[in-house]
N, C-alpha and C positions, 0 to 999 in steps of 0.2 A: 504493500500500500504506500502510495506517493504521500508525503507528508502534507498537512494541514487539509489534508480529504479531496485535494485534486485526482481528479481522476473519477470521479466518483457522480454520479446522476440520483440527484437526488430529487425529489417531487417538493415542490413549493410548500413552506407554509405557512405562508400568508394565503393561500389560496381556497382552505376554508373557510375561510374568513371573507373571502371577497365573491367567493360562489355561493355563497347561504349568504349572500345578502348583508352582511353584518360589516362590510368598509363603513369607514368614518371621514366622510368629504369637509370640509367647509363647509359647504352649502347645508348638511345635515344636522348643523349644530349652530342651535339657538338657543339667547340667554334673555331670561327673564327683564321686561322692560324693553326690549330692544325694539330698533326702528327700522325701516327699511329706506334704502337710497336708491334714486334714479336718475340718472345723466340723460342731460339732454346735449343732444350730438350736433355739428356744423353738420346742414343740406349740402351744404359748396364746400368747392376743394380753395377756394382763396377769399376770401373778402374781409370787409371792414364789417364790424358789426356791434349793435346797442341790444342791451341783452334787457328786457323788463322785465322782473322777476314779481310785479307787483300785485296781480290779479293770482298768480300762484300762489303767494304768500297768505293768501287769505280764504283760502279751500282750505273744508274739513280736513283735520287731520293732521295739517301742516305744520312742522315745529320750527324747519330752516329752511333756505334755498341759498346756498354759494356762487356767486358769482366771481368774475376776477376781482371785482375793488372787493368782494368780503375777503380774499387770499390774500391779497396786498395788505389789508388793514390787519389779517393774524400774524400778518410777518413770512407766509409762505414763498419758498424760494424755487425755482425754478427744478426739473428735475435734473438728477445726474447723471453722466455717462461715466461710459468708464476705462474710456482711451480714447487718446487724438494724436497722431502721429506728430512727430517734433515738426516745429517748423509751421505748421496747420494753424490759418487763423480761426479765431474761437467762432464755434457753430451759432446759429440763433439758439437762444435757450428757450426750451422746451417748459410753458406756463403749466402748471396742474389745468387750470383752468384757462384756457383762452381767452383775451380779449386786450385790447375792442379790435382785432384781428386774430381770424384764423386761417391756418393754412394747409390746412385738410379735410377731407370732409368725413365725417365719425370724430372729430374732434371735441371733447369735452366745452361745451359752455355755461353750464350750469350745473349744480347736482341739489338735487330737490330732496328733503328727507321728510318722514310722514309717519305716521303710526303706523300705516298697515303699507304690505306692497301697491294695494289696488288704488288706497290715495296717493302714494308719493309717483304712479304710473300716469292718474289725471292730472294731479299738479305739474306735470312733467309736459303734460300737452298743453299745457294752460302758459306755459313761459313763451312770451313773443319775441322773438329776435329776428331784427332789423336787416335786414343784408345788404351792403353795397357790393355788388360782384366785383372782384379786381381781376385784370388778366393772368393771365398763367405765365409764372415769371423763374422758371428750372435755374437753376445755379450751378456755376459749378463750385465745393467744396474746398476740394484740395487733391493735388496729386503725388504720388508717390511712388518710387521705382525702387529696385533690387536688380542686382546681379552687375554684369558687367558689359555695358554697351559697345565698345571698343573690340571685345573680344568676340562679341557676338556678329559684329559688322567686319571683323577680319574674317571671322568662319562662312559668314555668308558669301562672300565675295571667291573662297575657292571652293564651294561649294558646286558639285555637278549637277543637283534637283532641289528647289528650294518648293515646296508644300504649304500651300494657303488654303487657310481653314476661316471663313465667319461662322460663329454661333450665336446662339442662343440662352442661356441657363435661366430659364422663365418663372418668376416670382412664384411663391406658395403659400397659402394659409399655413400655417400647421395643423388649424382644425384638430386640437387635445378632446379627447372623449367625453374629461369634465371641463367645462369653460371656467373662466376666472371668476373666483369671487374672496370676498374677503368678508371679516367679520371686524370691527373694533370697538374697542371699549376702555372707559376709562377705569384707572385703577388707583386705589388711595395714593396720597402722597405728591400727585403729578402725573402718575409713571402712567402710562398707556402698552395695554395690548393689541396685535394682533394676529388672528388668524387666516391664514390664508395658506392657499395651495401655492407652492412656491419649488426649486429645486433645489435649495438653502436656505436656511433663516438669515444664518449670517448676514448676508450678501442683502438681500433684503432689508435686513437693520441696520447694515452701515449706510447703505444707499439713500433709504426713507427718512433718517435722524436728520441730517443736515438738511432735507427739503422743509422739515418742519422746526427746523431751527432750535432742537435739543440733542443732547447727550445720547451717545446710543446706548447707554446702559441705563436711562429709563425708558426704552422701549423694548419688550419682547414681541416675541414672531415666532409662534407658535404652527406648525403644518403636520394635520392630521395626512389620512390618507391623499395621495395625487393621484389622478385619472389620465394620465399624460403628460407630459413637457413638451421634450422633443426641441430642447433649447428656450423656450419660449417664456417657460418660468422660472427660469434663469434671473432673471429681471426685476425690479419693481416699476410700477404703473402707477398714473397718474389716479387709478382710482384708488388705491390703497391710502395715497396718501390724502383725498377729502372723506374718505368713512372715518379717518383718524381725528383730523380738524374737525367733523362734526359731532363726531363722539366725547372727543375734549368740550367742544364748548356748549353741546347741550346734556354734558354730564350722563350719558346714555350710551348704550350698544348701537351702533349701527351697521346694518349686513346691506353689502352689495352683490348680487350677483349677476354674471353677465348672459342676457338671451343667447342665441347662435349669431343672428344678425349686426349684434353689436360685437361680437367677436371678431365677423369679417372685418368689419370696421376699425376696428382699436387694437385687437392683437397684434404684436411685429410682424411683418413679415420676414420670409427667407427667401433668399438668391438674389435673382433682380440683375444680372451681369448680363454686358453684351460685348462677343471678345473676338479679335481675330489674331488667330496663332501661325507664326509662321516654322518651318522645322527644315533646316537646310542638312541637308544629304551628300555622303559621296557617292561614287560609281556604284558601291558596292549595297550601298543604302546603309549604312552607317551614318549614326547623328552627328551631326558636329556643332549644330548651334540652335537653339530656342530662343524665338522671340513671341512676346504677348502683349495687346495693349488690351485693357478691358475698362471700358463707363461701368461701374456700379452705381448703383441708386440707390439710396440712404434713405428717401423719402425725405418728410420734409423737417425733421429733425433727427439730430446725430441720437441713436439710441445707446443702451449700456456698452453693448459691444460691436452697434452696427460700422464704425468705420473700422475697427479691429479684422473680423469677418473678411472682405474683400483683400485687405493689407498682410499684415502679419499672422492669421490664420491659414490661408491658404496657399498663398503666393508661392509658398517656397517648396510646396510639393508638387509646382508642376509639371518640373519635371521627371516625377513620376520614379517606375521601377529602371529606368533607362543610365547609362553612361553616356547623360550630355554635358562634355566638356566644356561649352560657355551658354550662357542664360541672362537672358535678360527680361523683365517684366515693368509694363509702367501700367498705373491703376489711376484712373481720373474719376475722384466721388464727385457724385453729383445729387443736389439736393433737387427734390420734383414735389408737388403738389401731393403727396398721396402718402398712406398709412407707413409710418416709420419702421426700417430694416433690423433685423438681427440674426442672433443665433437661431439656426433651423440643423438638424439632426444631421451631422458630418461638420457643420459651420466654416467653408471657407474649401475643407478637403473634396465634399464632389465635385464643386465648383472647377477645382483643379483636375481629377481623376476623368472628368468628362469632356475638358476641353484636350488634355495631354492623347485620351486613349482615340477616341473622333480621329483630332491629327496625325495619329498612327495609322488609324485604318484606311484614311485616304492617303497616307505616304505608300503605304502597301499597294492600293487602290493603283493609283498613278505611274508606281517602280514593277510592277507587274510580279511582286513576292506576293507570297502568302501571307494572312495575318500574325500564324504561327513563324515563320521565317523571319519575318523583319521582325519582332518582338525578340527572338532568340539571339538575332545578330547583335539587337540593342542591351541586352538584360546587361544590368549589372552583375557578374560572374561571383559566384560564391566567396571563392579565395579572397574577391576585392575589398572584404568587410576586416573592420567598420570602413564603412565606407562615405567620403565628405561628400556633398553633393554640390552641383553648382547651387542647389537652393537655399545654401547655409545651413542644412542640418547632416549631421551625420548617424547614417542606418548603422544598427547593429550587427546587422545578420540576415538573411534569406537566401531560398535556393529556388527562385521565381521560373526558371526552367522544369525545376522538379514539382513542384505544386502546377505550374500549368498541363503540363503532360498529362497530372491527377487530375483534371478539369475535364481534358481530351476525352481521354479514355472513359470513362464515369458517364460524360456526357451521350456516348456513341457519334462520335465526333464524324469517324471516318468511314462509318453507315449513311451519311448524312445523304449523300447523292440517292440512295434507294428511297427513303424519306418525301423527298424531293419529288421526286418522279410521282409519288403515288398521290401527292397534292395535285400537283399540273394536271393527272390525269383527270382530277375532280373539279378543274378550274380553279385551282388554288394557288396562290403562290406564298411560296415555304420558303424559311430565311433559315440562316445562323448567323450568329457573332458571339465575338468574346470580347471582355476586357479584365486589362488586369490594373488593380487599384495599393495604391500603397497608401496611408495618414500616418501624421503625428498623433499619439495621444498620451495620455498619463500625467503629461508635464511635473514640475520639481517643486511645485511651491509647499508639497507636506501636509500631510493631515493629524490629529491628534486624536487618539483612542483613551477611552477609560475603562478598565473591565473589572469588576467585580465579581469571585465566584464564592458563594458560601458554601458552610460544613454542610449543607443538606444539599448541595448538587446543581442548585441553581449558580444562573450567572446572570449579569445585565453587562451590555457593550452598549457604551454612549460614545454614537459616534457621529462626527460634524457633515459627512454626505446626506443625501434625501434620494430614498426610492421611487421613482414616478408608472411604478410597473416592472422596474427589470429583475427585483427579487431579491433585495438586499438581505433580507432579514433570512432569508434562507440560505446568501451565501457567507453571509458573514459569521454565524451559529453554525454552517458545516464547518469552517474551518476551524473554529475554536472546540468544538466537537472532539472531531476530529483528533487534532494535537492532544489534548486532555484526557481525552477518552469520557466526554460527559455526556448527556442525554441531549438530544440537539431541540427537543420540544420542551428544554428546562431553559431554554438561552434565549432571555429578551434582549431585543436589540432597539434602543432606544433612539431616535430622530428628531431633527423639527423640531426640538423645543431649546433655546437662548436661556430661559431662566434654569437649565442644566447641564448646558452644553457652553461652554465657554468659547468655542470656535470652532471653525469649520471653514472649507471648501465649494461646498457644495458637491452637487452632481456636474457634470459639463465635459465633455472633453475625453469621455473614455476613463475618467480616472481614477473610479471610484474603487476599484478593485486593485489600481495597483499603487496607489496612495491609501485609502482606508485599509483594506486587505491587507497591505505589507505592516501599516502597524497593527491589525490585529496578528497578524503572527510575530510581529514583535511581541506583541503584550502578551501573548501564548507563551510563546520561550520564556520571558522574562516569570510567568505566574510558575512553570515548571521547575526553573531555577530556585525561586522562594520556596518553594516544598521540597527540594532535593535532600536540604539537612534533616527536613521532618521525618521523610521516608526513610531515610539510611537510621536514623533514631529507632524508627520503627522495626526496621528492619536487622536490624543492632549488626550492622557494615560499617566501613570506613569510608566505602565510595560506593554507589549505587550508577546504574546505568536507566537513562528512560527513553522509553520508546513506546510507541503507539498505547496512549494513555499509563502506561505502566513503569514502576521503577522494579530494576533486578539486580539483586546481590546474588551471592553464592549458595545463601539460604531460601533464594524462595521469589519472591515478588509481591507487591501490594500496589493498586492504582491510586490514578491523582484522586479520584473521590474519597477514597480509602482516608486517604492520609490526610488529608481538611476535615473529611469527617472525625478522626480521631486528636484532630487540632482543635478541630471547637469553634474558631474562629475565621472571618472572612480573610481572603487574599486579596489583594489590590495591583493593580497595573496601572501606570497612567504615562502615556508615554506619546513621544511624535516620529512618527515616521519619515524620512524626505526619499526619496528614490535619488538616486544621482545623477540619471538622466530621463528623456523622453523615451516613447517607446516606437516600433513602427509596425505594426500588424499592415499586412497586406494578404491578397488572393486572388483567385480567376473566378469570374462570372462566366458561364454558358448559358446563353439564351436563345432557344429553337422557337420561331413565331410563325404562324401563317394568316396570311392576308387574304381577303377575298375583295378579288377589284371589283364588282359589281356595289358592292356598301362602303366598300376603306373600314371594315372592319378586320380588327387585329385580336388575333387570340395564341396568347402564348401557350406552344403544348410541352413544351420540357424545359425544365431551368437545374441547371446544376452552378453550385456554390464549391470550390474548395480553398478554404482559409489559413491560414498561419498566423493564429492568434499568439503562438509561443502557447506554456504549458497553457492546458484547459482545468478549469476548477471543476464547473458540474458541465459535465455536456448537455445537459436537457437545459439549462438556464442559456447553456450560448447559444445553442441553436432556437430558441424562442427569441435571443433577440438576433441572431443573423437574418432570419426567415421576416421578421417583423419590418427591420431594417430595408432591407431588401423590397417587402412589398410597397417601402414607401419612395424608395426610388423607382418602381415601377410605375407607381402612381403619375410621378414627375413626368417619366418620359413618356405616356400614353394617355393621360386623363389630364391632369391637375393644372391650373395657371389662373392666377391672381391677377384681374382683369379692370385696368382704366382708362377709361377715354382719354386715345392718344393726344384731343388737343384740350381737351376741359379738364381731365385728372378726374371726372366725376368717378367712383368705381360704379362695375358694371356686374360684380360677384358679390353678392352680399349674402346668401343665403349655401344649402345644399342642394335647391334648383336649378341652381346656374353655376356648381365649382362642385367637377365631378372627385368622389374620391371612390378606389380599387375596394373593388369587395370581393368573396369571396371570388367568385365567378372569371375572375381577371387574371388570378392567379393558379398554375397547377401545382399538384405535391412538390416542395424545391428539394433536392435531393443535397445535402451538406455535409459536407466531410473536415476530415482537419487533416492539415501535416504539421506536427507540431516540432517544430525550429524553436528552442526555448531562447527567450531574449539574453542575451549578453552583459545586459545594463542594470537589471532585475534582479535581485535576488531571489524571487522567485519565480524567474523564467519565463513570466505572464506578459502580454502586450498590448492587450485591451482588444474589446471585440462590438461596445455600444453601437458606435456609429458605423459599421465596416459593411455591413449588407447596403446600408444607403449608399454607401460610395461606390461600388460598383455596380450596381445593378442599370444604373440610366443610360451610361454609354453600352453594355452590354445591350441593352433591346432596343437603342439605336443604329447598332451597328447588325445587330440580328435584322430590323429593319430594312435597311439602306439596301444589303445581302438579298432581302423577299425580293424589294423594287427595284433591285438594280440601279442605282441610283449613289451617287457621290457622297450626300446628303440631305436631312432634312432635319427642321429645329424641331424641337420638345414645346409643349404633347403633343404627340403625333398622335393627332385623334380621328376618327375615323373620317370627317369631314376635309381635314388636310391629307389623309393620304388617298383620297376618293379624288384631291385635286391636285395631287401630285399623278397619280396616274393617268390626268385625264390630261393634262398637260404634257406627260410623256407621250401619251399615244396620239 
C-alpha cells in the first residue's frame, strides 16, 4: 500500500449527505428576524443615470433602499482587484453600487431590502431610474508582452513555413448549479458576519474588509456547503458587500440570493480572447519560433483576477508540451461595455492549450505530417527535464510520447479509416483529433493545517481550502486515514469558517491537494512522530518502527489508536506546508465526432482521456473531476458562448433559453486512464488534476471537427447552425 492511501478509490463521503438531500447551501439557512434584498440592475450597457428611490421607500414592508450617495455617505469604497501588471494605469474603480453612471448592463443600482422576498421584489420594481444613453466607448486597458521578440523575429526570418492561425476563445457563463447568494448579519461589539458560498473565506474577508472600510478581523465569512465554483467564487461581489452595509445599519440579517437571470448578468465571466498565433517551421517541420498577439476583454471593470487571467496565468504555457526555442506573446486588455472577466475553470491555461494545439494541427494540416508526427518531432524529449521553457516556467518531468501513444491505442486510433467509411456510407461524416495539453498548477504560496486526533479515535483537520464538489473531505480523511491507520468516517474535516481557521488559500488553481494534502501529510508524520515515545513505552522497546497505522518492536506491535487511547489524551498538529515549486500535469485528449450535413448537427461517439497527473490519490475522485472537467470544455467548443451586441454591448444571453449548456446527451462514456510520471518537485509525487479535463478537451473536438469537415478551421461553438454554414459555404 502506497503511503497516505494513494492509490486507493475510495467512494465519497460527503455524498450521503448530498444525495438524501441533507447539503447545507447559503440559500438554506435563515436566521431569525432576517430580511430579504433585491438589486435592481442597469437596462443599458453605458449611460448617465438619476436613480429615485423614493416611491420605493414607502411600500409595505420596506426598511432600506441603497443607492450610491447612501454608499458614499457609509464611507463604502470601491471594490478590489487583485493584480495589475506593473506599469498598468489604474483601472476605473468598480462602485458597489453605480452611479450617477453605469457601465454595464446587470449592473447594480440600487439594493432594496424589505421584510419578506415578495416586498423587497415590488419595491424593487417601484425604483425609477432615469437613463441618458451614452455611446459605446471600449478602451483599451493596458498591454503586456513576455518572451523575446528579437529572437522570435530572427527565427522567423530563416524559417522555411511560417503557420497563421486567427481564433476564437469565446466568452462563458460559468453557470454554478447553486447561484450566489449571501446571508449577513450583525454581530455584538461591531463585528459583522457573513455567509456565503465562496471558494475561501479568506480571500473573501481580506477583499470585502477594506471595501467597507474595517478590520478584517471583525469580519467573519462563514461557507457552508458550494454547489459549484469553477473559478467564479473565487471572488467577492458587489452584492456581499451591500447585504453587509444593510445589515450593519438596520441592525438585522439580511439574505440575498441571486435568480439565474441575474446570474447571467452579474456573474464574471470566463475567456473572452481573440488571438492570432503565428508558428515558424523548418524543412523538417521542426518549431523554431512562436509568436501570439491576443485582445482580451476585461469587461468593463478590472475584476479580482481578471487582468491576471489573460497575462501571467496563461501566457507562459503557450507554448505548450513543445521544444520552442524563442517565444514571444503580447496581450492588449481591453475594457468593453459588458459583464466583468475572471477566473473560469483552467483560468488562463485553455486559453493557451487551445490556441498552441489549433496551431499544430494546421502546421501538420499545411506541412503534409500527421498530427501524431509533427507533435512527436516537436515533444519535448524525456531526458530534457527539468526542462526551462521559452515561457518562463520550468517542467518537471513527462514522457508526452509515451502517454500519447496510450491515447492512440485506447482510443482505436488506427481502426479509424473503417469507422469512417461506415459513417459516409450513412451520409455521415466522421472526424478524429487529438490534442495534447500541459498547465501550471499547485503554485508555492503554502497552506496551513491543524489536526486534532483524540484517545477515542476521532480526529478534526481545519483546513484553509473550500470544496465546491471535488470531494475534499473524502480526500483529505483518506489520507490521514490512511497514514494512522484511523477510521476514515471518525475524520471531520473542517472549512469555511475565519472565526476557526486562521488562514487559508482557498480552492483555485489545482492546488488544493498539493498544498492542503502535503501538509496534511505533514501533520500525519508529524502526529506519528508524537506517539512514537508513547508506543515504544508501551511496547517497552528502545526504538519502535511505524508503518501503515502501526508501531513494531521485537515484541509485538500496537497501532496509533492503541496508543492515544492508552495516553488518555488528544495529539495536536499545527503546521504549514509550502511545496517548492509549481507542478505541471499534462495529457492527450481523443475525440471521435460525427457530423450530419443535412442539420450541422454534431454528436461525439468516442472520447478517450489519458492523463499524467503524477501519483493518483483516489482514482474514482480524479476521474469524476477529469470527466467533469472535460465535459465542460466540450461545452465550450460545441454549445456554450456568452453573447453581446456587437455595437450596443446590450447582452443577448441572459437566461438557459438562449446559453446552451452539454447534458447528458452530448457526451459518451469518456474512457480515462492514467500514466503516472510522479512529479519531481513534490514530495508526494502529485500534480494536480482540477482543471486538466477542461484544458484539453476544446481543441480536441475542434480539431476532431475540422478532420469531419475537412476544413483548416473553424471558431468555438461550433454549433450546429455554424457548421450547417460552414458546409454550405464549402459546397
Amino acid at each position: 500500500m502506497k503511503r497516505f492511501g494513494f492509490g486507493q478509490s475510495r467512494t465519497r463521503v460527503e455524498d450521503l449527505r448530498f444525495l438524501g438531500g441533507r447539503g447545507h447551501y447559503a440559500d438554506d439557512i435563515n436566521l431569525t428576524g432576517q430580511l430579504y434584498g433585491m438589486v435592481v440592475r442597469s437596462l443599458l450597457p453605458h449611460a448617465d443615470v438619476a436613480v429615485d428611490a423614493g416611491a420605493a421607500r414607502s411600500m409595505p414592508g420596506v426598511l432600506l433602499v441603497l443607492t450610491h450617495a447612501e454608499m458614499a455617505e457609509q464611507g463604502i469604497g470601491p471594490m478590489v482587484y487583485g493584480f495589475l501588471p506593473e506599469g498598468a494605469r489604474p483601472p476605473p474603480p468598480r462602485p458597489v453600487i453605480a452611479g450617477p453612471r453605469t457601465r454595464h448592463a446587470g449592473e447594480p443600482l440600487a439594493f432594496v431590502v424589505a421584510e419578506t422576498l415578495a416586498q423587497a421584489r415590488d419595491a424593487a420594481e417601484a425604483v425609477l431610474v432615469d437613463y441618458h444613453p451614452l455611446p459605446p466607448t471600449p478602451e483599451d486597458a493596458f498591454v503586456w508582452e513576455m518572451g523575446d521578440a528579437a529572437r522570435v523575429a530572427e527565427a522567423f526570418a530563416r524559417a522555411d513555413r511560417v503557420v497563421e492561425l486567427d481564433l476564437v476563445n469565446n466568452r462563458l457563463a460559468p453557470t454554478a448549479m447553486e447561484p450566489r447568494a449571501c446571508l449577513a448579519r450583525p454581530l455584538p461589539g461591531g463585528r459583522l458576519e457573513l455567509i456565503s458560498g465562496s471558494q475561501g473565506v479568506h480571500e473573501i474577508r481580506d477583499r470585502l474588509a477594506p471595501v467597507l472600510g474595517i478590520a478584517p478581523e471583525i469580519l467573519d465569512v462563514i461557507t457552508p456547503d458550494v454547489g459549484g465554483g469553477f473559478g467564479l467564487k473565487i471572488s467577492p461581489f458587489p452584492e456581499q458587500a451591500m447585504a453587509l452595509v444593510a445589515a450593519r445599519m438596520l441592525d438585522r440579517p439580511v439574505k440575498w440570493t441571486a435568480d439565474r437571470t441575474e446570474s447571467f448578468l452579474s456573474d464574471t465571466h470566463g475567456r473572452g480572447h481573440v488571438s492570432t498565433g503565428r508558428l515558424a517551421l523548418d524543412a523538417e517541420g521542426r518549431f523554431l519560433g512562436l509568436q501570439v498577439e491576443t485582445v482580451a476583454d476585461l469587461g468593463a471593470y478590472v475584476s479580482n483576477y481578471g487582468a491576471y487571467i489573460p497575462t501571467l496565468a496563461g501566457t507562459g504555457m503557450l507554448t505548450g508540451v513543445y521544444d520552442i526555442p524563442a517565444f514571444h506573446a503580447r496581450v492588449r486588455c481591453i475594457h468593453t461595455h459588458t459583464t466583468p472577466t475572471d477566473a473560469y475553470r483552467g483560468a488562463g491555461r485553455p486559453e493557451a492549450a487551445y490556441l498552441i494545439e489549433r496551431l499544430v494541427e494546421a502546421a501538420a494540416r499545411d506541412s503534409g505530417l500527421t498530427p501524431m508526427e509533427i507533435r512527436k518531432r516537436n515533444f519535448i524529449p524525456p531526458e530534457a527535464f527539468p526542462y526551462a521553457s521559452a515561457g518562463q516556467h520550468t517542467y518537471d518531468s513527462g514522457e508526452f510520447a509515451r502517454v500519447m501513444d496510450a491515447a492512440l491505442e485506447r482510443s482505436g486510433w488506427a481502426d479509424f479509416p473503417a469507422r469512417r467509411a461506415d459513417s459516409e456510407a450513412r451520409g455521415r461524416r466522421r472526424g478524429i483529433g487529438l490534442a495534447y495539453y500541459i498547465e501550471i498548477c499547485g503554485g508555492t504560496s503554502g497552506e496551513d493545517v491543524a489536526v486534532t486526533v483524540g484517545p477515542d479515535g476521532t480526529a478534526e483537520i481545519l483546513v484553509g481550502t473550500q470544496s465546491s464538489g471535488q470531494g475534499h473531505e473524502t480526500a483529505y480523511a483518506q489520507m490521514l486515514a490512511a497514514e494512522l491507520g484511523l477510521e476514515m468516517e471518525r475524520i471531520r474535516v473542517v472549512q469555511g469558517d475565519t472565526r476557526r481557521i486562521g488562514s487559508g488559500g482557498g480552492t483555485g488553481g489545482s492546488r488544493s491537494l498539493s498544498q492542503q494534502g502535503g501538509a496534511i501529510a505533514a501533520a500525519a508524520i508529524s502526529l506519528a512522530e508524537q506517539a512514537r515515545p508513547l508506543a515504544a513505552r508501551l511496547l517497552q522497546a528502545g526504538q519502535v518502527e511505524f508503518e501503515d497505522g502501526r508501531y513494531r518492536a521485537a515484541g509485538g506491535s500496537v497501532s496509533f489508536a492503541q496508543v492515544l487511547a492508552d495516553h488518555g489524551m488528544p495529539l495536536h498538529a499545527r503546521l504549514r506546508f509550502r511545496p517548492p515549486a509549481s507542478t505541471f500535469p499534462n495529457g492527450c485528449h481523443v475525440c471521435e465526432i460525427e457530423v450530419d450535413p443535412e442539420t450541422g448537427e454534431s454528436e461525439i461517439l468516442r472520447y478517450t482521456i489519458v492523463d499524467d497527473v503524477g501519483t493518483v490519490l483516489n482514482p474514482l475522485l480524479l476521474k469524476g473531476q477529469i470527466v467533469g472537467g472535460a465535459i465542460q470544455g466540450i461545452g465550450q467548443a460545441l454549445l456554450e458562448q456568452a453573447v453581446f451586441d456587437p455595437e450596443s454591448f446590450q447582452p443577448l444571453t441572459s437566461s438557459l433559453i438562449d446559453y446552451a449548456l452539454p447534458r447528458a446527451a452530448h457526451v459518451p462514456e469518456i474512457d480515462f486512464s492514467t500514466v503516472e510520471i510522479p512529479c519531481r518537485t513534490h514530495p508526494l509525487g502529485l500534480k494536480g488534476a482540477g482543471e486538466a479535463g477542461t484544458i484539453g478537451a476544446a481543441p480536441a473536438v475542434i480539431n476532431a471537427l475540422c478532420n469531419a469537415l475537412d476544413i483548416r478551421h473553424m471558431d468555438m461553438p461550433a454549433t450546429p447552425l455554424a457548421v450547417w454554414n460552414v458546409l454550405n459555404r464549402k459546397t
